[in-house]
C-alpha positions as CSV (number, residue, x, y, z in Angstrom):
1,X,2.5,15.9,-33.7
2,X,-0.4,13.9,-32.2
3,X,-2.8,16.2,-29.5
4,X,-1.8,12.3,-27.2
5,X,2.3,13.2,-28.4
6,X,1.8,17.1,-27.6
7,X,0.7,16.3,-23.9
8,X,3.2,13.2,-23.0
9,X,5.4,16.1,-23.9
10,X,3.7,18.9,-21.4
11,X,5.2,20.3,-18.7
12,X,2.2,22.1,-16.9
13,X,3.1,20.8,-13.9
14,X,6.7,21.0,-12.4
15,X,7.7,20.4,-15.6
16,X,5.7,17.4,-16.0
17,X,2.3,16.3,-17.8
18,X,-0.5,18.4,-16.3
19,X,-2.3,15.0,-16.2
20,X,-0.1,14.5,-13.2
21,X,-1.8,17.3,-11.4
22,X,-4.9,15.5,-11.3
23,X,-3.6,12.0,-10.9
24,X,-1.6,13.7,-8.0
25,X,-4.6,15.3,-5.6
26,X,-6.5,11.9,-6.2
27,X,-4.3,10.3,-4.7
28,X,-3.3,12.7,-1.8
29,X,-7.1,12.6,-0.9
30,X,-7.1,8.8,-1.1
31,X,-4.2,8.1,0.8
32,X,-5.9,10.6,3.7
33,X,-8.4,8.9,4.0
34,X,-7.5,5.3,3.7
35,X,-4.1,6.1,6.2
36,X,-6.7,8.6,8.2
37,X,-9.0,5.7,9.2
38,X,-6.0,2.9,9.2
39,X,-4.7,4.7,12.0
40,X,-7.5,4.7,14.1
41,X,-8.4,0.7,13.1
42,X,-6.6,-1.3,15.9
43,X,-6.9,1.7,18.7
44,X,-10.8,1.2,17.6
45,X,-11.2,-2.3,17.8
46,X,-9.0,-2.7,21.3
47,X,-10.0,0.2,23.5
48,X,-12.6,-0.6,25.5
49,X,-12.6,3.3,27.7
50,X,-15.5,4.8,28.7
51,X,-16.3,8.3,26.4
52,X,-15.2,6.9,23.4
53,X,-15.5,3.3,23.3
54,X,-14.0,0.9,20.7
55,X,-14.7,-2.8,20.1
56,X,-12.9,-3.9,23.7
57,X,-11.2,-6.9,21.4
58,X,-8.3,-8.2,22.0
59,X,-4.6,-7.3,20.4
60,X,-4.4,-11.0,18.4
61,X,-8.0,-10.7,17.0
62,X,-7.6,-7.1,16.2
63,X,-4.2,-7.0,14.2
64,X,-5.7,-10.5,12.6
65,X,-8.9,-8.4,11.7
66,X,-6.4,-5.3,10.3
67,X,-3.7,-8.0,8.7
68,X,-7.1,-9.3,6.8
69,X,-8.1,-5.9,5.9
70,X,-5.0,-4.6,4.8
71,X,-4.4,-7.6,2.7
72,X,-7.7,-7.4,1.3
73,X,-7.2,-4.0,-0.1
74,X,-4.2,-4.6,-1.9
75,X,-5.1,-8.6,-3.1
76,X,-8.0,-6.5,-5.0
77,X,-6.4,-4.7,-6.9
78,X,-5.0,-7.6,-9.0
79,X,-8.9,-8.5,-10.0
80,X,-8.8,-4.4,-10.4
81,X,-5.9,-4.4,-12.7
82,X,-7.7,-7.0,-15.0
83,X,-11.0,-5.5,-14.9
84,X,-9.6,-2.1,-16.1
85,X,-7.5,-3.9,-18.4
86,X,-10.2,-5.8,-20.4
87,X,-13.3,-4.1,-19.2
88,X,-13.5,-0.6,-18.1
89,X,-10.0,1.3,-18.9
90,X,-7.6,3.0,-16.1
91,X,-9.8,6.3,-15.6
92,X,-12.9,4.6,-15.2
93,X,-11.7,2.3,-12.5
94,X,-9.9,4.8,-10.8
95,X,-13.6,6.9,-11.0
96,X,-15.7,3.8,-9.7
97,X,-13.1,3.0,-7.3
98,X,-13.0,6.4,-5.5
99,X,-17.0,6.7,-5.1
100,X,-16.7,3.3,-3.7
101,X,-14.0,4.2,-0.9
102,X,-16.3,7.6,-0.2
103,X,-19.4,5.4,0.6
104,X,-17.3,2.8,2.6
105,X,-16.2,5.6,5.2
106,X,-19.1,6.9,5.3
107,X,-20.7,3.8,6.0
108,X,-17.6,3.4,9.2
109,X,-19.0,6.8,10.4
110,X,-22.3,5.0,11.5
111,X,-21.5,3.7,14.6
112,X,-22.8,0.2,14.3
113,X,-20.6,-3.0,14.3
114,X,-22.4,-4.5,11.3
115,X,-21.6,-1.0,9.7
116,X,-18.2,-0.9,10.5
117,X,-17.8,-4.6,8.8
118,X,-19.6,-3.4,5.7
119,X,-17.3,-0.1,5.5
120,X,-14.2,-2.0,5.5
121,X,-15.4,-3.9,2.6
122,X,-16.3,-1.2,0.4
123,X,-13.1,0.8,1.4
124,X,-11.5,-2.7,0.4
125,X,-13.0,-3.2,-2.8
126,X,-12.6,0.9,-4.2
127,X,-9.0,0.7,-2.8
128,X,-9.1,-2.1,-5.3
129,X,-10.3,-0.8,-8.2
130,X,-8.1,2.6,-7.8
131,X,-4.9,2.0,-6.7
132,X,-3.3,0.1,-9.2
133,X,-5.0,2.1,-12.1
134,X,-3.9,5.3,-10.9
135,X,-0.2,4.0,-11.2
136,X,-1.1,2.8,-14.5
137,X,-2.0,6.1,-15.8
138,X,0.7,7.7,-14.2
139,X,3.4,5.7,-16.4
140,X,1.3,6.2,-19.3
141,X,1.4,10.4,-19.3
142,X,5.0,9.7,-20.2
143,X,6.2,8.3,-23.4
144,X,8.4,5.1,-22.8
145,X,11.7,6.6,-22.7
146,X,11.0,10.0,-21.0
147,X,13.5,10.6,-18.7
148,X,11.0,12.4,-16.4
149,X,9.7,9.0,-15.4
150,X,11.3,8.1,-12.7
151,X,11.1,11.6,-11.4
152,X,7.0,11.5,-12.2
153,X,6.9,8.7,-10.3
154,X,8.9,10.4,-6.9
155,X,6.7,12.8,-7.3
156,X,3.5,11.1,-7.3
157,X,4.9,9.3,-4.2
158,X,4.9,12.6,-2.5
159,X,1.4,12.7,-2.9
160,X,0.8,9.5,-0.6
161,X,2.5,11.0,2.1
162,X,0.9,14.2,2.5
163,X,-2.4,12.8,2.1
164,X,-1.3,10.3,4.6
165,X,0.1,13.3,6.9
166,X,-3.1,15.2,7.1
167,X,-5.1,11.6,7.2
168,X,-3.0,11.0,10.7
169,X,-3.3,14.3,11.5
170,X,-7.1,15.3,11.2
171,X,-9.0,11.7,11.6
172,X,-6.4,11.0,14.3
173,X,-7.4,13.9,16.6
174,X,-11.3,13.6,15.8
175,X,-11.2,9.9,16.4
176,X,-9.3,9.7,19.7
177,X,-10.3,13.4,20.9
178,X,-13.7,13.7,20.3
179,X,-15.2,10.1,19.0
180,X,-13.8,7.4,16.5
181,X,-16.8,7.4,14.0
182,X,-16.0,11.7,13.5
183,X,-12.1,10.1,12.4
184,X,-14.0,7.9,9.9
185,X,-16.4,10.6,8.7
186,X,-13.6,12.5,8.5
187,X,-11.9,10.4,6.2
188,X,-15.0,10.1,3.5
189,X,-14.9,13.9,3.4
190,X,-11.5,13.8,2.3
191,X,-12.4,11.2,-0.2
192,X,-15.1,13.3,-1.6
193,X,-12.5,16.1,-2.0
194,X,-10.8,13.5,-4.2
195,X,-13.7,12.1,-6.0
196,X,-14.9,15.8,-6.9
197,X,-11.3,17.0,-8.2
198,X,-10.9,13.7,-10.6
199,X,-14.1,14.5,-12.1
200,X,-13.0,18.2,-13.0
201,X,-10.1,17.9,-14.2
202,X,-10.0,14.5,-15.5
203,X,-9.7,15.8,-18.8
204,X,-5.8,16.7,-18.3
205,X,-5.0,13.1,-18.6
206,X,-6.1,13.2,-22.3
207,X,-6.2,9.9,-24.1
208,X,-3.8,8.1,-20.7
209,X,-5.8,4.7,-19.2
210,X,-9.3,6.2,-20.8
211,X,-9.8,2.8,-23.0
212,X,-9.4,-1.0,-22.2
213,X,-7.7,-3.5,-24.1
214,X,-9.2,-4.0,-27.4
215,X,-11.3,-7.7,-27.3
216,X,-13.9,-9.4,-28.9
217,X,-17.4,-8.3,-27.9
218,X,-18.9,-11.8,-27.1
219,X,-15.5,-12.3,-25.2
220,X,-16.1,-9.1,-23.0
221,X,-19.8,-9.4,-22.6
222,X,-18.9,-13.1,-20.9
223,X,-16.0,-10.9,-18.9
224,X,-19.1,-8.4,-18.0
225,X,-21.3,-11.7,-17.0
226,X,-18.9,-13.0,-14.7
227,X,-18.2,-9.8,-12.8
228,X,-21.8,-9.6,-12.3
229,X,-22.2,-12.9,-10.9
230,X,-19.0,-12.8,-8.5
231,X,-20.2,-9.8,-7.2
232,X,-23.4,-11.0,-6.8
233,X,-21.7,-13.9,-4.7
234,X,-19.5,-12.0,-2.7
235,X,-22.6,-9.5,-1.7
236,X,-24.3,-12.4,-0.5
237,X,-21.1,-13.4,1.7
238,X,-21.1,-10.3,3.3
239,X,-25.0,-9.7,3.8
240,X,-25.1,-12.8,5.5
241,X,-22.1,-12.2,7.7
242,X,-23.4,-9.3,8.7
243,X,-26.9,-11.0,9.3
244,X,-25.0,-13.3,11.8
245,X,-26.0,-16.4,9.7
246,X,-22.2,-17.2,9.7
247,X,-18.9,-16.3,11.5
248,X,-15.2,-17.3,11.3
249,X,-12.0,-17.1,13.6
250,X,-10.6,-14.4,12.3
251,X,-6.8,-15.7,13.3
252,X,-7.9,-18.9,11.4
253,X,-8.9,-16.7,8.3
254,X,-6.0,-14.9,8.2
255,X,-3.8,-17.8,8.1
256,X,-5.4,-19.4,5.3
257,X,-6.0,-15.7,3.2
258,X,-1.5,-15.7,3.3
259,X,-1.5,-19.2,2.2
260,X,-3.7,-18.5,-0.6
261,X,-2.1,-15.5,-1.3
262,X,1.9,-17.4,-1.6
263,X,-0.1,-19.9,-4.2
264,X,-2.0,-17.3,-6.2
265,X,1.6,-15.7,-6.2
266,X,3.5,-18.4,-7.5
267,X,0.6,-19.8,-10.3
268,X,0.8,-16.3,-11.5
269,X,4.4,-16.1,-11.9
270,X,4.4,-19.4,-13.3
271,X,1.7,-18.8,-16.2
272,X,3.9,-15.5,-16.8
273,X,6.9,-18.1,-17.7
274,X,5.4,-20.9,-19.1
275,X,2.0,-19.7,-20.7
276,X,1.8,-16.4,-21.6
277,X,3.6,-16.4,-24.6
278,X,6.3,-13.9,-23.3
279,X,9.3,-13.4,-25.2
280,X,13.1,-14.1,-24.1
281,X,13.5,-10.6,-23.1
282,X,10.1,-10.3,-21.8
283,X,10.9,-13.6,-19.2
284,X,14.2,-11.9,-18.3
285,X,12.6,-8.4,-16.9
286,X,9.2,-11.1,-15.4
287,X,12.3,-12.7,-13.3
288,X,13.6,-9.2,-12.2
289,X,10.4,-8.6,-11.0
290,X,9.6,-11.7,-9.3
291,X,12.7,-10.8,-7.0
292,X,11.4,-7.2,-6.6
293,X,8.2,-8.8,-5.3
294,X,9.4,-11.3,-2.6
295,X,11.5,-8.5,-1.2
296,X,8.5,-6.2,-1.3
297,X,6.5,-8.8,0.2
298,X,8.9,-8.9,3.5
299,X,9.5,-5.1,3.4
300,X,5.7,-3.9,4.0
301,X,5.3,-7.0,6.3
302,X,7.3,-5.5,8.9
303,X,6.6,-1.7,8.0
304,X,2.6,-2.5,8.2
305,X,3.6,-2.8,12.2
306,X,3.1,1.0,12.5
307,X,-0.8,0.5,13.1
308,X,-0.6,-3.0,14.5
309,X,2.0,-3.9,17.2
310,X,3.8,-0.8,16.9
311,X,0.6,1.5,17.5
312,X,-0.2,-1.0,20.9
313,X,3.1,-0.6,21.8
314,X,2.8,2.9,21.9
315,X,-0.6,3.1,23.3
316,X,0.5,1.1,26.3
317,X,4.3,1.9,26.5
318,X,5.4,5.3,25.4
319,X,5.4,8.9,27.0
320,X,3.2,11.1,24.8
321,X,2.5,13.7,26.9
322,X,4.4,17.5,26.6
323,X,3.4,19.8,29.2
324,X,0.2,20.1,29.4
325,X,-0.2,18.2,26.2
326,X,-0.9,14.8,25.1
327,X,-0.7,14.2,21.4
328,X,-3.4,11.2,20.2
329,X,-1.6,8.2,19.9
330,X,-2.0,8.0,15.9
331,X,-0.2,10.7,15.5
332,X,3.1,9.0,15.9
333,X,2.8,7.4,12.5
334,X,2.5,11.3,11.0
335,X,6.9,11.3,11.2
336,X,6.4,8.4,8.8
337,X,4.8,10.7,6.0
338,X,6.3,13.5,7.5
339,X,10.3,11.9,6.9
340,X,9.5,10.8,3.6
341,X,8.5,14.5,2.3
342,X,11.7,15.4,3.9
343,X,14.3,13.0,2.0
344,X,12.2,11.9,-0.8
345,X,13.7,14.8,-2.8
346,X,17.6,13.4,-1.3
347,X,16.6,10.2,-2.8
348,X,15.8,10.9,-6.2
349,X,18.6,13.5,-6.4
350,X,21.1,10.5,-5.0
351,X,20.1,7.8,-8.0
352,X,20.5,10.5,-10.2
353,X,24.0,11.4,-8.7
354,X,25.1,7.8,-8.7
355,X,23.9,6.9,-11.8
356,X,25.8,9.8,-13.8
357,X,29.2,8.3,-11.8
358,X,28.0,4.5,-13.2
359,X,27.3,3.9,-9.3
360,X,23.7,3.6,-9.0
361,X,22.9,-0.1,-7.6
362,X,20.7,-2.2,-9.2
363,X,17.4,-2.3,-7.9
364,X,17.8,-6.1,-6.6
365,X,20.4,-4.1,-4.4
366,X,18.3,-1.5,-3.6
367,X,15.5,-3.5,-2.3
368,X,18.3,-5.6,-0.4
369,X,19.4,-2.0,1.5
370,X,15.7,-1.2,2.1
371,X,14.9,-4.7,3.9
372,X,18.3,-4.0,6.1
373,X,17.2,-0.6,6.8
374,X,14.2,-2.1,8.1
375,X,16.2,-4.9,10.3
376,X,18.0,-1.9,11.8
377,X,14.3,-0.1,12.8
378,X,13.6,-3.5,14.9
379,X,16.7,-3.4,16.3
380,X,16.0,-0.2,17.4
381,X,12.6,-1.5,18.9
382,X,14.3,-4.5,20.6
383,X,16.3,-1.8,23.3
384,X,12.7,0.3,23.2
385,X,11.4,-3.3,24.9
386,X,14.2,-4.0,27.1
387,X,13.9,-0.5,28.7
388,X,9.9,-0.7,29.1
389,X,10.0,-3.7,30.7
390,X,12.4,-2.0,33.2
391,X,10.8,1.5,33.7
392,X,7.5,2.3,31.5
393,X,6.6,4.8,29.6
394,X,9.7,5.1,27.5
395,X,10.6,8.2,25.5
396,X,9.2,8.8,22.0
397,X,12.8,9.1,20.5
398,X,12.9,5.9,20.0
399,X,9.6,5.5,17.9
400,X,11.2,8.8,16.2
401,X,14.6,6.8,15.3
402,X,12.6,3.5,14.5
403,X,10.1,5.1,11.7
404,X,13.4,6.9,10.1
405,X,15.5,4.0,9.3
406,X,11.9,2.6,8.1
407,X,11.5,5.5,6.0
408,X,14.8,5.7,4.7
409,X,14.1,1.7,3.9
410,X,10.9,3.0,1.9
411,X,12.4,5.3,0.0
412,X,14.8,3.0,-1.4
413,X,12.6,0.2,-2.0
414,X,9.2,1.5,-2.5
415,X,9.4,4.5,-5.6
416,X,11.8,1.8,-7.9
417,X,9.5,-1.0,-7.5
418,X,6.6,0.7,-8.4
419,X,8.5,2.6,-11.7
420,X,10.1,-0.8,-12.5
421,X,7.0,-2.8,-12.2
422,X,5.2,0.0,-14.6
423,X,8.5,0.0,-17.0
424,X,9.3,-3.3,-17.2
425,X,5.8,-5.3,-17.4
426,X,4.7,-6.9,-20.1
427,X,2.9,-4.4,-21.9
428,X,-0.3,-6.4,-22.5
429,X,-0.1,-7.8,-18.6
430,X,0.5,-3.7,-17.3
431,X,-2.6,-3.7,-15.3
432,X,-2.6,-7.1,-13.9
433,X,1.3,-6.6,-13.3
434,X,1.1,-3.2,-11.6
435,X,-1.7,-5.7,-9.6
436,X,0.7,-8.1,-8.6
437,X,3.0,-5.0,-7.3
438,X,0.1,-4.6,-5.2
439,X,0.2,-8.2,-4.4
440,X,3.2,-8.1,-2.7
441,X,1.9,-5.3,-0.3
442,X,-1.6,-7.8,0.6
443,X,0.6,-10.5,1.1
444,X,2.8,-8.4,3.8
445,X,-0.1,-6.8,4.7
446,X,-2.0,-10.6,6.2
447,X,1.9,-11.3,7.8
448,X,2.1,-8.0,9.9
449,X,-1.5,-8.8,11.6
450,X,-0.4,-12.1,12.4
451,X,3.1,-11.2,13.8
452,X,1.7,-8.5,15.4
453,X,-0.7,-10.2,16.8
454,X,1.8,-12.8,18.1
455,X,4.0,-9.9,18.8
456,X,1.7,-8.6,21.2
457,X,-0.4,-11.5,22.6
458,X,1.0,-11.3,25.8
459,X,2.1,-7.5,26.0
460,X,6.0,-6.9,26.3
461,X,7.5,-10.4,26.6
462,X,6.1,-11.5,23.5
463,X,7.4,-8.5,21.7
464,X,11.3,-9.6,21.6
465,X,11.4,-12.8,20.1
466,X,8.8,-11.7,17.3
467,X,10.7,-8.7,16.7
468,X,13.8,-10.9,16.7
469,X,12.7,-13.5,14.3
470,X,11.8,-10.0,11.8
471,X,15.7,-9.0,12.3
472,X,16.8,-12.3,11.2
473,X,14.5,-12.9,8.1
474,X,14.7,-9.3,6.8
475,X,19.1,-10.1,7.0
476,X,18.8,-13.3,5.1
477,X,16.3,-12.1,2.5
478,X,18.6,-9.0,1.8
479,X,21.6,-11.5,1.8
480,X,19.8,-13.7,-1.0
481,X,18.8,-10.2,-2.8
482,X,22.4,-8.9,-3.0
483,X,24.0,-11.9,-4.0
484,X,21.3,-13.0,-7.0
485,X,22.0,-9.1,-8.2
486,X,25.4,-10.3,-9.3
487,X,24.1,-12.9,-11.8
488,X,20.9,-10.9,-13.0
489,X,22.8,-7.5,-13.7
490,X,21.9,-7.8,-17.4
491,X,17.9,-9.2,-16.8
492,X,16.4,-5.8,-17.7
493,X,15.7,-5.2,-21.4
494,X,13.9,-2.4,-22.8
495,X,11.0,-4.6,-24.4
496,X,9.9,-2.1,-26.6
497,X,12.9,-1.3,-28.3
498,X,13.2,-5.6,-28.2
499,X,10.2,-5.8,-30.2
């Protein structure tokens, strides 16, 4: 048996690879800071208080500036996937990517605007780089039939939310209590935690992600060139924004960053079809996925509300003191981590229930219950806005009751498209694929800024109708999702055994 055989087959860790151990507190230290900082973002730029001052802009330019970021962060990690594909392998990338995120919060912990800027691009651009890699390696500790897989992968996703808890939890109170640049500090210590563990014990993931494709050398050094010169280009972008040579509306921007984002989306798919080479089987599970995708898309555009309209919303509308009391208003979006530790577990143990009965639903199915879970969670909202506009602040219960049915949405949705977009890729596209997964969170990242910014452009009476339209579209997509799963039910094939 090979020593890459013998530790696929480990289970130092919950009966899984020990690789996973390391792959697992990256993560967790990742996902506290990036949710850490994310949940300070909007309060920062909008608050205006003496003490602790923010940016004092307003709600439609802040949750433009946050749907740009948060699309930015996930858009780059399609140029990730490829560049750890063909240039520097999964653990590399994750490496780079990690010492990138530390120095971008850092650099937010200097309390300068031009700072702040530059940190949100370097957070951006490690985010990149790291997070679909890490996913990559993940599927790859496993051989392709492990049954574990699925189970890795739940586990894994455990990881995000505790990171994500103690992100909300200690760069929430330092940010709000004592001064937002101590949340963002905050967060790059917990980043460093990450980066230091990965280089430890990176050598439990063996032989997993540690080389990139194998190409032609002229063909990589011209790769190599023109990473140098689009970094060189998009440096001198953002030197010269921050030099104030240029500016731009950042509403406008964000507009035309999701109408690029639908046309990158649909070339991609398109070359995957028509000029990749794929086989039958190959397009069948390439169509799966395209499904999986628009329904992520409009799942994390509504759940990305939790630090954009919903955040305001609570800032300006909810009751968050007890006693003597009052909890920072970033630590409402701790039940969100906090809920999915709690059922994650039910979750994994129902699939596995169903599926033994021949019950378990199809993931086009699954992503269809996930988008109505999250219509319900809006529904919820909708009577949280009636009753503010009568008598405010409103209880927190029903911020409690709207983040569970948007949990409970997530844990149906989010775990299976990440294990189907690692099982059923084309093996050769994996990075780039696991990429496009991340995709579909960018492109609902850029459309929760600009609904919530719309949402809350003119404070309560605009909430409704936005909130509204998000009930309708999140029905109908599930509708269309449900009924396609009838006709695809045979579109998976195992492409390995195909081949």
């Amino acid at each position: 048996m090979s020593a890459d055989l013998q530790d696929k087959n480990n289970t130092g860790f919950f009966g899984h690879p020990i690789g996973l151990r390391t792959l697992f507190f990256t993560e967790m230290w990742e996902r506290m800071s990036y949710y850490g900082m994310r949940g300070l973002l909007v309060l920062y730029m909008t608050m205006g208080v003496a003490g602790n001052p923010g940016m004092d802009w307003s709600n439609v330019q802040a949750n433009a500036i946050y749907g740009i970021y948060a699309g930015m962060v996930y858009f780059l990690a399609v140029p990730g996937g490829w560049i750890a594909d063909n240039i520097l392998g999964y653990q590399k990338a994750v490496l780079i990517g990690a010492i990138i995120i530390t120095l971008g919060h850092f650099t937010l912990a200097i309390p300068l605007q031009q700072t702040f800027i530059l940190g949100l691009v370097f957070v951006a651009i490690g985010t990149g780089l790291l997070k679909p890699n890490i996913s990559s390696i993940v599927g790859q500790l496993y051989s392709y039939n492990d049954q574990r897989r699925d189970s890795g992968f739940t586990i894994f996703y455990m990881s995000i939310n505790i990171g994500s808890m103690l992100g909300f939890a200690v760069c929430g109170w330092l940010g709000e209590k004592v001064g937002w640049h101590w949340g963002f500090g905050a967060a790059g210590v917990g980043m460093l935690f990450g980066v230091t563990q990965f280089i430890l014990f990176r050598h439990h993931l063996g032989e997993s992600g540690k080389y990139p494709n194998q190409i032609k050398e002229k063909t990589k050094l011209n790769y190599i060139r023109g990473l140098g010169l689009t970094v060189l280009l998009i440096a001198t972008i953002v030197v010269t924004g921050i030099m104030g040579l240029w500016s731009i509306d950042p509403v406008y921007f964000a507009k035309r960053f999701r109408d690029f984002l639908v046309i990158l989306s649909i070339i991609y798919f398109f070359y995957l079809f028509f000029l990749a080479g794929l086989t039958v089987n190959e397009k069948k599970n390439v169509l799966m996925l395209l499904l999986l995708f628009v329904g992520a898309a409009a799942f994390w555009s509504g759940f990305d509300q939790s630090a954009g309209s919903l955040i305001i919303f609570t800032r300006d509308h909810v009751n968050l003191t007890f006693g003597e009391f009052t909890a920072p208003v970033s630590w409402t979006q701790f039940v969100n981590p906090l809920f999915v530790v709690m059922f994650a577990p039910f979750f994994a143990y129902l699939w596995v229930f169903l599926g033994k009965r021949n019950l378990d639903p199809n993931m086009p199915i699954k992503f269809g219950i996930g988008l109505i879970l999250m219509a319900l969670g809006f529904i919820v909202m909708i009577f949280a806005v009636k009753f503010a506009l009568v008598s405010s602040p409103v209880g927190v219960q029903w911020l409690l009751l709207t983040y569970l049915l948007h949990t409970f949405g997530e844990l149906t949705l989010s775990p299976v498209g990440l294990s189907a977009f690692s099982k059923y890729s084309p093996k050769r596209y994996l990075g780039q694929m696991m990429g496009i997964w991340f995709l579909a969170s960018s492109l609902g990242g850029v459309l929760a800024g600009l609904l919530g910014g719309e949402a809350t452009e003119s404070g309560l009476e605009s909430i409704s109708p936005v909130f509204n339209e998000l009930v309708y579209y999140y029905l109908a997509i599930a509708a269309v999702l449900i009924a396609l799963s009838f006709f695809i039910k045979g579109a998976l094939t195992d492409t390995k055994a195909a081949e």
